[in-house]
Backbone as CSV, one residue per row, in Angstrom:
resi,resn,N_x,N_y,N_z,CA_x,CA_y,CA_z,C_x,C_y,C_z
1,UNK,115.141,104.660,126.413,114.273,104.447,125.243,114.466,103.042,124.689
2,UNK,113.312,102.712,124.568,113.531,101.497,123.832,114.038,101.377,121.958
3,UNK,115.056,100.746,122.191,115.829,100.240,120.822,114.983,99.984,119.432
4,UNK,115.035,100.551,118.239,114.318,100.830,117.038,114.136,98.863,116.928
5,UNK,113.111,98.110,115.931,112.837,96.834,115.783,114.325,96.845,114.643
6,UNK,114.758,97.742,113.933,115.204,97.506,113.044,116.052,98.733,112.383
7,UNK,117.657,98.198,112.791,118.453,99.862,112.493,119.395,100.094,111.656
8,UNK,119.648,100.378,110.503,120.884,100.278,109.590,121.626,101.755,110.266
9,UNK,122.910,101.506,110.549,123.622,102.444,110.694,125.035,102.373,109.730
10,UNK,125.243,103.710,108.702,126.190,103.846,108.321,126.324,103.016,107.185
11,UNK,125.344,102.471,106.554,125.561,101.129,105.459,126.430,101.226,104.472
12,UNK,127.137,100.864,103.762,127.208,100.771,102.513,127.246,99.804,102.041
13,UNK,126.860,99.391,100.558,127.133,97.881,100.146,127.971,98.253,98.673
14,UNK,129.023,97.615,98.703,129.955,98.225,97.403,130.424,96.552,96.680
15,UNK,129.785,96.192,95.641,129.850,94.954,94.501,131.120,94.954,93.962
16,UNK,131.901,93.892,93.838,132.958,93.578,92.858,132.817,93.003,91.633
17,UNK,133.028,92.996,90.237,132.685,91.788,89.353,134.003,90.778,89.935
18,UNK,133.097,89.939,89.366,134.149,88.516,89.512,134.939,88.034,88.804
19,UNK,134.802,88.921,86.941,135.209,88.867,86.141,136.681,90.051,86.136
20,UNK,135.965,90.962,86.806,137.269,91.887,86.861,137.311,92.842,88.102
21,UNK,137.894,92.030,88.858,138.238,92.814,90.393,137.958,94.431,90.779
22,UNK,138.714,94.643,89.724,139.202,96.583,89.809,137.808,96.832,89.509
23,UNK,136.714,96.639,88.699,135.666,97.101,88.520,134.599,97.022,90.260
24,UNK,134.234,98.338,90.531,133.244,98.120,91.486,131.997,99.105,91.491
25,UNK,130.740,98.341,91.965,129.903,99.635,92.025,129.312,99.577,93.478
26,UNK,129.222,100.299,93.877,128.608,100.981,95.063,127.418,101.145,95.049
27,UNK,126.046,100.500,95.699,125.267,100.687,95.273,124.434,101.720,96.787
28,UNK,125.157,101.488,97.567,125.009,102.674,98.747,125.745,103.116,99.637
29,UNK,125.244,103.966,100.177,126.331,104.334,100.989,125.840,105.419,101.952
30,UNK,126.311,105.265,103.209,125.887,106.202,104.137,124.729,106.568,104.452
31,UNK,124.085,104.891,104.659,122.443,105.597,105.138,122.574,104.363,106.399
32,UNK,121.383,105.492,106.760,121.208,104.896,108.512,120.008,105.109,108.094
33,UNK,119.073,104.295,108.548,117.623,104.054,108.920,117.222,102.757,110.118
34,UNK,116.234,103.863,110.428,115.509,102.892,111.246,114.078,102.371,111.415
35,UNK,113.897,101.595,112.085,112.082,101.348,111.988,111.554,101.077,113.532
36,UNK,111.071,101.678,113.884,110.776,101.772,115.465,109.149,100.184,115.775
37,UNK,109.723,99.665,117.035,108.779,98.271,116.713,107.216,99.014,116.884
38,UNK,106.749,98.159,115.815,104.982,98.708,115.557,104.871,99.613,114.712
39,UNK,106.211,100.266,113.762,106.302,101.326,113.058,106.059,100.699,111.330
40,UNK,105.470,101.442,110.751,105.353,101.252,108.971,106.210,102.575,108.502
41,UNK,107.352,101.443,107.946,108.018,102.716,107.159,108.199,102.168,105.429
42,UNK,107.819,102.920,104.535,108.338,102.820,103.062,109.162,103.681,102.664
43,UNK,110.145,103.090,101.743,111.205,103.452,101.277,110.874,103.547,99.556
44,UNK,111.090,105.018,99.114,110.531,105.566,97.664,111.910,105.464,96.908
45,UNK,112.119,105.750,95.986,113.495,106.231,94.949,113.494,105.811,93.600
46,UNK,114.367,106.371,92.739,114.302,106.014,91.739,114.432,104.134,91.005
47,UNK,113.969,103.643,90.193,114.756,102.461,89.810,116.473,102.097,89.867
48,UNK,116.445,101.196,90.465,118.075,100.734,90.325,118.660,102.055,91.758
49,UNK,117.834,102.486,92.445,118.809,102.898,93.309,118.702,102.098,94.753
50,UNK,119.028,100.724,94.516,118.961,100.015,96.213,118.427,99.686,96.779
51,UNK,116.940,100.105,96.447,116.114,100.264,97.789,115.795,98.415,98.204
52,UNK,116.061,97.530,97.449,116.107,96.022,97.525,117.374,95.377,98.105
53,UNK,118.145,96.200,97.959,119.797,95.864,98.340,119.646,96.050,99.871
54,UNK,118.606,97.305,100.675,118.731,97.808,101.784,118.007,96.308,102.680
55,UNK,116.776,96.381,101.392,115.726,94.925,102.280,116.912,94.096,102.635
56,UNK,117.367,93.875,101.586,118.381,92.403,102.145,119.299,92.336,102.773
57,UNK,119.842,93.441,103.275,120.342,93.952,104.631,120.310,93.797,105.410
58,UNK,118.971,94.359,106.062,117.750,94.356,106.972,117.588,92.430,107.311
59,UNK,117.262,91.601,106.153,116.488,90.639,106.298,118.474,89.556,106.512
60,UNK,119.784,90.691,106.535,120.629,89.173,106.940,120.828,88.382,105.707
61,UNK,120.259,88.444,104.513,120.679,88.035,103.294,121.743,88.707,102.798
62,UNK,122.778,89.884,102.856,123.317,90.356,102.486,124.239,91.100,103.452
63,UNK,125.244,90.872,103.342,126.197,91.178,104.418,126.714,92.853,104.013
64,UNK,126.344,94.052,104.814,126.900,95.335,104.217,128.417,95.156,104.265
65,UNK,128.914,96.032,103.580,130.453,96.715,103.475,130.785,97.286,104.500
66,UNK,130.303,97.985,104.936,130.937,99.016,106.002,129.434,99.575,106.458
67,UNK,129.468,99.623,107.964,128.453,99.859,108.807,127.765,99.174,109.625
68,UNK,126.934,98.899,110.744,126.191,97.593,111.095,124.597,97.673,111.157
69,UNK,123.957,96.940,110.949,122.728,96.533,111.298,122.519,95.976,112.968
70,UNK,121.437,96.280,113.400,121.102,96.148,114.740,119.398,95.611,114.697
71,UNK,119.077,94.075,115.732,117.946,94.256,115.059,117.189,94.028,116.896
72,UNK,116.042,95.024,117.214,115.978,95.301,118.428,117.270,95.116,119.536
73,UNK,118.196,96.261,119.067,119.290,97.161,119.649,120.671,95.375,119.556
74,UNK,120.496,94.424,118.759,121.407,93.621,118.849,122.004,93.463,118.022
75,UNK,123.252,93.425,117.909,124.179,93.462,116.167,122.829,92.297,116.036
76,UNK,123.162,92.202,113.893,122.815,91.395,113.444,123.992,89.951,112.542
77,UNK,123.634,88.906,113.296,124.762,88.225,112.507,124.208,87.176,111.712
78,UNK,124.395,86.884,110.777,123.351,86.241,109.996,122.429,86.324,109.388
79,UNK,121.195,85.493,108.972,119.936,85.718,108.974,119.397,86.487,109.800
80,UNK,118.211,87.142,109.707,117.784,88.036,110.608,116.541,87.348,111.218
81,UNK,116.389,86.629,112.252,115.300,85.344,112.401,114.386,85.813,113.183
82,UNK,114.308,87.324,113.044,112.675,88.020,113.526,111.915,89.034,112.691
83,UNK,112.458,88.223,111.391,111.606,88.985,110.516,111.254,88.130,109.174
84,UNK,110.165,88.653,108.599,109.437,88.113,107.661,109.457,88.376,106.516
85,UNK,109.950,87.508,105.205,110.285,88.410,104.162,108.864,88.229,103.123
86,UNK,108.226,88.975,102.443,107.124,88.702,101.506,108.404,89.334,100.136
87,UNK,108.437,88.391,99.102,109.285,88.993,98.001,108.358,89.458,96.920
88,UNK,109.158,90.488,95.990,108.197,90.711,94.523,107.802,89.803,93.968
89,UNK,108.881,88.606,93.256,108.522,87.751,92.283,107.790,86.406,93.036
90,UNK,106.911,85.728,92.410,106.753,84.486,93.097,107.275,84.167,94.006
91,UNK,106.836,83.688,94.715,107.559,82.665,96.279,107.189,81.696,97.001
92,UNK,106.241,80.914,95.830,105.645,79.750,96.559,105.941,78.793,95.587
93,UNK,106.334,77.401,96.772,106.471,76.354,95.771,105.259,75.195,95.355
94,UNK,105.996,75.594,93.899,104.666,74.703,93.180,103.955,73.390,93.291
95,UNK,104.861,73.071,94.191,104.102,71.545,94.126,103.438,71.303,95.523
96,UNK,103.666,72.770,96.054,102.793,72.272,97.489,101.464,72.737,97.233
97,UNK,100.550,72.151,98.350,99.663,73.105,98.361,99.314,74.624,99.014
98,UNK,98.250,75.583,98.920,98.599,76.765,99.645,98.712,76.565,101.530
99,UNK,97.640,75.155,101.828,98.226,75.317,102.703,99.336,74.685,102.756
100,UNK,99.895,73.784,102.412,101.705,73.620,102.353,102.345,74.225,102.303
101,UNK,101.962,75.495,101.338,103.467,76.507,101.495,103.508,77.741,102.820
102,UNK,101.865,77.609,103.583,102.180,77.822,104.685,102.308,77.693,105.687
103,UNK,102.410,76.159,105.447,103.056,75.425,106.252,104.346,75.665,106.790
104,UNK,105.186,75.594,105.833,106.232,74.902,105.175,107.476,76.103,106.418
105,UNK,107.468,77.557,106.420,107.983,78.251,107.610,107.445,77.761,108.957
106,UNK,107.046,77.311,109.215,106.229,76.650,110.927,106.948,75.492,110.674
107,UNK,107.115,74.385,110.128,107.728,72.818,109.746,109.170,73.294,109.976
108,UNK,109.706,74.418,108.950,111.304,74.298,108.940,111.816,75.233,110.055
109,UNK,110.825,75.926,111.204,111.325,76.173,112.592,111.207,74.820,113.349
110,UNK,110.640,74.146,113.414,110.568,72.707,114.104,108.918,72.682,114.672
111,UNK,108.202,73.603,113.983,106.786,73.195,115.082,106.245,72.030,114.521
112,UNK,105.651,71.146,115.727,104.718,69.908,115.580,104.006,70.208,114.324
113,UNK,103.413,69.123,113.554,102.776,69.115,112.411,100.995,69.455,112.981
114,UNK,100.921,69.350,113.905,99.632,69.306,114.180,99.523,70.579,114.591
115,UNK,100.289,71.317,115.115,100.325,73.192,115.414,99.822,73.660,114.787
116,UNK,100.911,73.498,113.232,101.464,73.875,112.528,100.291,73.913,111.082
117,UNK,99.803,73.116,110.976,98.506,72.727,109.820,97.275,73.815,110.540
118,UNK,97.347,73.405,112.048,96.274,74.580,112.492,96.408,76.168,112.109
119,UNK,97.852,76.167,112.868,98.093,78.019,112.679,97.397,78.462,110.919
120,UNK,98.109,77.437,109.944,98.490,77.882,108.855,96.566,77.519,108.214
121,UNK,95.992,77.286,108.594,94.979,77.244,108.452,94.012,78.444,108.935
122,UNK,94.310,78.596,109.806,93.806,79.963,110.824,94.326,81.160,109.898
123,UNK,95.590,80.899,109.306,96.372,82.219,108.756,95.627,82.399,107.000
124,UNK,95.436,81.631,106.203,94.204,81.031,105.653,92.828,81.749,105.436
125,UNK,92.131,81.043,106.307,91.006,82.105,106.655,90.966,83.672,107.043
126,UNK,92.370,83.592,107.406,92.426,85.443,107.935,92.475,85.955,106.643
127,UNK,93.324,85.460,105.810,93.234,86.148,104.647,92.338,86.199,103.486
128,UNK,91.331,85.400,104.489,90.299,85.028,102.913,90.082,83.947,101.922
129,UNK,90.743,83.335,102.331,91.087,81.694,101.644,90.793,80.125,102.119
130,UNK,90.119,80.538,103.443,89.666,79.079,104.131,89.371,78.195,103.689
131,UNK,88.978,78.280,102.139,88.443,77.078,101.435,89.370,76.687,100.365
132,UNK,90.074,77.009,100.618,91.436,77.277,99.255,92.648,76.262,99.765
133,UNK,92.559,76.183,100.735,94.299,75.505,101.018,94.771,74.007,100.468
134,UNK,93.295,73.279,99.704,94.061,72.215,98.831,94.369,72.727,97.488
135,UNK,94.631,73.930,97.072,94.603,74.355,96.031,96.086,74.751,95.813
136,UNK,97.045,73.998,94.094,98.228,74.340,94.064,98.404,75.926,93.468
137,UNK,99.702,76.794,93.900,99.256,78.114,93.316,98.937,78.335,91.481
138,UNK,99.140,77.124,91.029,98.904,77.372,89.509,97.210,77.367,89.651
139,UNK,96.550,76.645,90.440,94.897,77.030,90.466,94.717,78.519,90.768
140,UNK,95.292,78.924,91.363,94.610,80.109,92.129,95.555,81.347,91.404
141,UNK,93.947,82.726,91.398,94.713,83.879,90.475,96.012,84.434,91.223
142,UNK,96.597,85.565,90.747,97.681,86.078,90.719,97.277,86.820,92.300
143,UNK,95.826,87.689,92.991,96.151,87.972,93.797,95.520,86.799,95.001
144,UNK,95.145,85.700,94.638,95.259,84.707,95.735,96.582,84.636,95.999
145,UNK,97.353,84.229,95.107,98.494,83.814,95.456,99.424,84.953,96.548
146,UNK,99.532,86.145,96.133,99.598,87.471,97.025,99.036,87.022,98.321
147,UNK,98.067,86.436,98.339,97.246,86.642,99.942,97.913,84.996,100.848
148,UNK,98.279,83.838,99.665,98.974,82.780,100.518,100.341,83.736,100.637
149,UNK,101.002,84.166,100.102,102.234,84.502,100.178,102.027,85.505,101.667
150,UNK,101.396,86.361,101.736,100.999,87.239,102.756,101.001,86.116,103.960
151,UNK,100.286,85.247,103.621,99.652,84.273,104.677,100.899,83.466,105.503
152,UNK,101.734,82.644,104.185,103.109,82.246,104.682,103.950,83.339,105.103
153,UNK,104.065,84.197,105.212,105.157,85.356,105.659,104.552,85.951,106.759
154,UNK,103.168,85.922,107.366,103.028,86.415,108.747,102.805,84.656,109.618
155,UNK,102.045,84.231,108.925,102.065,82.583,110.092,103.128,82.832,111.187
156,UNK,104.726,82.713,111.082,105.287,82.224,111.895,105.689,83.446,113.327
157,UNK,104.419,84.631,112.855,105.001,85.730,113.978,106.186,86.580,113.956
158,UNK,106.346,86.832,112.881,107.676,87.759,112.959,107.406,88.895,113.599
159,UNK,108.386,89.636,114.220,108.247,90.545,114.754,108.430,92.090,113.731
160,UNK,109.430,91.505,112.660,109.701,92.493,111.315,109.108,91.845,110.387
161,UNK,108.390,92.871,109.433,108.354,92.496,108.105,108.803,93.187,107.232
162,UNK,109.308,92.221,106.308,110.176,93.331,105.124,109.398,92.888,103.706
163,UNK,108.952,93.987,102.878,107.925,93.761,101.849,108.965,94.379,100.584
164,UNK,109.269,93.815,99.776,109.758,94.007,98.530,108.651,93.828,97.498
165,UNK,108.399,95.645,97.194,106.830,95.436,96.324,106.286,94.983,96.313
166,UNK,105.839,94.036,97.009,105.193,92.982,96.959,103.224,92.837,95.993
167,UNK,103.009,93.613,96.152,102.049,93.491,94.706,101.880,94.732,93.581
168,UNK,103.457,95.046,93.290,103.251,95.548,92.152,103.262,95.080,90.663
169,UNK,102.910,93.686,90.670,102.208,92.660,89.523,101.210,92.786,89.131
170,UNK,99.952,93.270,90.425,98.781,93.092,90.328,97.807,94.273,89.595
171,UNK,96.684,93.984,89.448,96.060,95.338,88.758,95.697,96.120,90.045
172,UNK,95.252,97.122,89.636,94.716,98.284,90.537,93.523,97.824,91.515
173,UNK,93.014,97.178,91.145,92.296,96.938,91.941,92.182,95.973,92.968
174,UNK,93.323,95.057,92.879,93.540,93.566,93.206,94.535,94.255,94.619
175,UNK,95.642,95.289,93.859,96.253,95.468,94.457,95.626,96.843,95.795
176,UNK,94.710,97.487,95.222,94.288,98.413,96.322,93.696,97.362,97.672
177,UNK,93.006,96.372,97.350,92.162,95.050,98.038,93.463,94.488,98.829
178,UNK,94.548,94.402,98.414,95.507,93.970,98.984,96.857,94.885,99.654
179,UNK,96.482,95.813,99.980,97.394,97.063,100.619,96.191,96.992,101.676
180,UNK,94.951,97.030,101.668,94.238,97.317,102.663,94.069,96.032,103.319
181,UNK,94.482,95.013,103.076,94.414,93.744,103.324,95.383,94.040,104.455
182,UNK,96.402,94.362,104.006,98.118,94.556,105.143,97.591,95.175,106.199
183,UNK,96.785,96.241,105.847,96.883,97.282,106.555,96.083,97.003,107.768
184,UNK,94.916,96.052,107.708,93.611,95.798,108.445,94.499,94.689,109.632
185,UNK,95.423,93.518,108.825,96.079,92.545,109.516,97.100,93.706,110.564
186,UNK,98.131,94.327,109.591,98.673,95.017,110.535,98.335,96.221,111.950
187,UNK,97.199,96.983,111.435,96.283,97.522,112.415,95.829,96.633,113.460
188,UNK,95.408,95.290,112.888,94.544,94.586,114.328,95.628,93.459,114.748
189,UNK,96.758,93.321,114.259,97.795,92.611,114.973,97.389,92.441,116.341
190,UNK,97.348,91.216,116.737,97.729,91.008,118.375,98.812,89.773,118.851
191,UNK,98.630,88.964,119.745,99.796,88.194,120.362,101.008,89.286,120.757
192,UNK,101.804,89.114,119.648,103.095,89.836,120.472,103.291,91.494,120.253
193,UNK,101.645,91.910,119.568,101.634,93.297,119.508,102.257,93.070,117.435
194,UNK,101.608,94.888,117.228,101.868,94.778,116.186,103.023,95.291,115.560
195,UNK,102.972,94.962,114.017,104.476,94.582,113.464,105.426,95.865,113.137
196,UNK,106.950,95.871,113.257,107.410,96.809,112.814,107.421,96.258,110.803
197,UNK,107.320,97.417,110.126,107.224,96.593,108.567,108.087,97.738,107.730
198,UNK,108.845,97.496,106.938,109.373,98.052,106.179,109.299,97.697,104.496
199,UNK,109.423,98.610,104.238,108.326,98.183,102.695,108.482,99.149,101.765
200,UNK,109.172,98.310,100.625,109.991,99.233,99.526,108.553,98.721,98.419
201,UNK,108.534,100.316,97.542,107.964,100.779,96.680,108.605,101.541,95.453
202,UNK,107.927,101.631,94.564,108.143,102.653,93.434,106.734,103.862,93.350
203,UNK,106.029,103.427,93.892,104.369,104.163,93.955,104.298,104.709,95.536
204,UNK,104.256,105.981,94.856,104.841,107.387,96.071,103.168,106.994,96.889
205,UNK,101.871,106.811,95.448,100.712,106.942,96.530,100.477,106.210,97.169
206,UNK,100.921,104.421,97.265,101.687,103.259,97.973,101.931,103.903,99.112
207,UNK,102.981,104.367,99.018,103.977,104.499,100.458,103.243,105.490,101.002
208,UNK,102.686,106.613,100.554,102.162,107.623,101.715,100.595,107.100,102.038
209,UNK,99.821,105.941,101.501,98.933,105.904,102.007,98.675,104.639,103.054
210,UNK,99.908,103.575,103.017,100.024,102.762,104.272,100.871,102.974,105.082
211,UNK,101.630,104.317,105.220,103.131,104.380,105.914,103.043,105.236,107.444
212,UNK,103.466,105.316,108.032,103.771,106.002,109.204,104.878,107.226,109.314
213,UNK,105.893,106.820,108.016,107.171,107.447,107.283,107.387,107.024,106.054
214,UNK,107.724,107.927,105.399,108.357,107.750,103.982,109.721,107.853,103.901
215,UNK,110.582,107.369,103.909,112.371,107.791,103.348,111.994,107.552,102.001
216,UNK,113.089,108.935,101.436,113.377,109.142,100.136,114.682,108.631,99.906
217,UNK,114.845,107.825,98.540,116.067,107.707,98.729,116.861,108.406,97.065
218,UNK,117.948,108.800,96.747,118.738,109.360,95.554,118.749,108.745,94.906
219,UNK,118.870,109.310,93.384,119.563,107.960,92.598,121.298,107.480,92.485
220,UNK,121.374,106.639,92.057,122.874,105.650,92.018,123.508,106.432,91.559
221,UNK,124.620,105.705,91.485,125.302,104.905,92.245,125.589,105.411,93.741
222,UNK,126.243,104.838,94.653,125.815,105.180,96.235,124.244,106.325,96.378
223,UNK,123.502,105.314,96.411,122.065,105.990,96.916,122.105,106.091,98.445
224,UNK,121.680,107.327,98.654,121.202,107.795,100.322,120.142,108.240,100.698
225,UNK,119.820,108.447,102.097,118.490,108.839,101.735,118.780,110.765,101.800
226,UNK,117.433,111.204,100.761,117.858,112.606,100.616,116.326,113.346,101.694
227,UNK,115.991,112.672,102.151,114.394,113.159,102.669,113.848,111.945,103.468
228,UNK,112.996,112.279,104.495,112.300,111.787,105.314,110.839,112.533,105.512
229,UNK,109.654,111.730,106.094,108.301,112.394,106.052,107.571,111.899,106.893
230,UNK,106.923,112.538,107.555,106.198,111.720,108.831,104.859,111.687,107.727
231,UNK,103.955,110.776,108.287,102.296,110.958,107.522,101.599,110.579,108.668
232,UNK,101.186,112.052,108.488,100.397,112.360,109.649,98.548,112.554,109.411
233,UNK,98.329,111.088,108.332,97.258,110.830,108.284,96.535,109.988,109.320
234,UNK,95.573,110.372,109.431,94.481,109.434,110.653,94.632,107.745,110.371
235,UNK,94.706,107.429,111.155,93.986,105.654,110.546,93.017,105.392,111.738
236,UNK,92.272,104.339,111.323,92.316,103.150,109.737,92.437,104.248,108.822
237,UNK,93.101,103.577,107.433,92.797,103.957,106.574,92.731,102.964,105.412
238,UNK,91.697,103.858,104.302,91.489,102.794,103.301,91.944,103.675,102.344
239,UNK,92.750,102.657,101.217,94.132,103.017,100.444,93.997,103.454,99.472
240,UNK,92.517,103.600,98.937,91.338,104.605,97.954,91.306,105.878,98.136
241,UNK,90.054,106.028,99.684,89.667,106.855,100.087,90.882,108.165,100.064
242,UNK,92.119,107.303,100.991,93.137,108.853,101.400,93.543,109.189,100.389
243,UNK,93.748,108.869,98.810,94.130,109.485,98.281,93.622,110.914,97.822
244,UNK,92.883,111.013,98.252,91.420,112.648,97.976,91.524,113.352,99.124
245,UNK,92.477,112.752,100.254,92.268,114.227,101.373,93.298,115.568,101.158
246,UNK,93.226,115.904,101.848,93.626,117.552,101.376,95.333,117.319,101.791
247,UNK,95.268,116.486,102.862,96.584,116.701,103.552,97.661,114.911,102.975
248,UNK,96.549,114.447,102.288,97.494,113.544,101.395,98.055,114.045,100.306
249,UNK,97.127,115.059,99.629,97.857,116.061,98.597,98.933,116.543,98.503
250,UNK,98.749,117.124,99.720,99.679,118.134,100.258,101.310,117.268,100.648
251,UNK,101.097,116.198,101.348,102.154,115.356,101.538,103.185,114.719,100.309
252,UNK,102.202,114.774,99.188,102.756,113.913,97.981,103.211,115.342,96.792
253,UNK,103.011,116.014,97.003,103.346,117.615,96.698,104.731,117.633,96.749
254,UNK,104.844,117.666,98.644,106.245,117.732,99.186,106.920,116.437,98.715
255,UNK,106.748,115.336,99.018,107.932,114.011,98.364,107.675,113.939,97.441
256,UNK,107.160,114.696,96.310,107.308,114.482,95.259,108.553,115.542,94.145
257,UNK,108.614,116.462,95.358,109.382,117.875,94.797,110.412,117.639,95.160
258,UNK,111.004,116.414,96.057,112.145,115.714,96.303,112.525,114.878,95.781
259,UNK,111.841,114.150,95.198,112.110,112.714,94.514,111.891,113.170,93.596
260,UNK,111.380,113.939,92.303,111.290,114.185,90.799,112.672,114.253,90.125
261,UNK,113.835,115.177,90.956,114.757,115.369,90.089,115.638,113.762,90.221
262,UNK,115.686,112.993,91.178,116.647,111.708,91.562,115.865,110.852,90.455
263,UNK,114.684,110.678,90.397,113.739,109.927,89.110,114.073,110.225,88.115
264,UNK,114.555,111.460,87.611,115.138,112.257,86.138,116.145,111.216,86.154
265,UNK,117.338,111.767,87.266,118.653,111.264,87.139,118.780,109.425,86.751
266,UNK,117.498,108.915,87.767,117.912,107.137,87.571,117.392,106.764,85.804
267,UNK,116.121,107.761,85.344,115.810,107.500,84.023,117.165,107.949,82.530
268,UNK,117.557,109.082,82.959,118.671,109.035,82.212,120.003,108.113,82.409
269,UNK,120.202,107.520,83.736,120.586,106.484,84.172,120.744,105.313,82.888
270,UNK,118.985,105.269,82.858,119.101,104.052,81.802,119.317,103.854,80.579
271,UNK,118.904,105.378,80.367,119.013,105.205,78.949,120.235,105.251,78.722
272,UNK,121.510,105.704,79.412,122.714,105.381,78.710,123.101,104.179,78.847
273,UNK,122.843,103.359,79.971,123.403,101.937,80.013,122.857,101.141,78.846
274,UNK,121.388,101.796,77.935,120.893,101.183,76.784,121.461,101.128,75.699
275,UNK,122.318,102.574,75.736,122.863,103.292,74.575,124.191,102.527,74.302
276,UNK,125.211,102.149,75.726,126.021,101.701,75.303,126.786,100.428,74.833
């Protein structure tokens, strides 16, 4: 069998303060996941239980505690340099232009400038923006900027993508336009075939309506996962429409009767860390 694109086995990641040694928190522990290449998996759970700690795992930004990462069946040491990160908050720099900032991953692998202006131009127009790329992101709205950011994070071909919410800024509608946006790029992927993507959420109807799998994960401290879900919806799909079928219902029924009580637990979570 061929080796998952992307495998946490056994993770944990356990924090020290720096201020006081003996203090530690654990923010996971004992999860193995995987993402099979060409596979969409989202990862659900309460606030503050990890599910960003796992991305950065995955993406080689963050070295686990105990366990290893494997990325198409090879330890991971380092950066993880076959995969693509799209982050929540901003991620483009301001003084370039859009096409500069997607440029700017093609330039700092070493491709020719003349490739490199093409691809990111091509990547551009895929997303809808062909006429946009002298434009700095302070011109352009909140979900242009989503679609250069999209744009710089597939340009250079990753084989993984790792999505940290990535438009839960946007309104409902910007953002439905832009889940189906992923979904159309990732469906018609070609060159090296399409992407394995992993993609943390807080919006259960998010994850079950672009996913292939859902992992559930507990709330903190050491979060695991408590549930897994195949979605065994048809595609294409458009990220509207499935929410009205019978068997998306039915799916969000079940992860939802799993994940309600860990959502209790991370909300009372907060309110005491408010309280004290």
């Amino acid at each position: 069998m061929n080796a998952p694109a992307l495998a946490l086995h056994d993770v944990a990641c356990t924090f020290v303060d720096k201020h006081d040694p003996g203090q530690r928190y654990t923010a996971v522990r004992d999860v193995t996941l995987t993402v099979g290449a060409g596979e969409f998996v989202s990862v659900v759970g309460p606030t503050g239980c990890g599910k960003s700690t796992l991305l950065n795992v995955g993406a080689g930004l963050l070295a686990p505690s105990t366990g290893r990462v494997e990325v198409f069946g090879q330890p991971l040491q380092g950066l993880n340099a076959r995969a693509g990160y799209m982050f929540q908050t901003e991620s483009l720099m301001p003084w370039r232009t859009a096409l500069g900032n997607v440029v700017a991953g093609l330039e700092f692998r070493g491709m020719p400038m003349d490739q490199a202006n093409e691809q990111a131009e091509a990547w551009l127009r895929r997303v809808g923006l062909g006429g946009f790329g002298d434009r700095y992101p302070h011109q352009l709205s909140g979900g242009m900027r989503k679609r250069v950011s999209l744009a710089q994070t597939l340009a250079p071909d990753p084989d993984i993508i790792l999505m940290d919410e990535p438009f839960s800024a946007l309104d409902i509608q910007t953002r439905q336009l832009m889940e189906n946006e992923v979904l159309d790029i990732w469906q018609g992927t070609t060159g090296t075939g399409r992407k394995a993507v992993l993609f943390i959420t807080h919006d259960l109807d998010e994850a079950i309506a672009m996913s292939d799998r859902v992992v559930v994960l507990s709330a903190g401290p050491a979060s695991h996962p408590i549930g897994e879900f195949a979605i065994d919806l048809e595609r294409p799909r458009d990220v509207a429409e499935v929410r009205s079928a019978p068997r998306f219902i039915e799916l969000h029924k079940a992860i939802w009767a799993v994940l309600r009580d860990e959502v209790l637990k991370g909300y009372a979570q907060q309110l005491q860390v408010k309280a004290a």
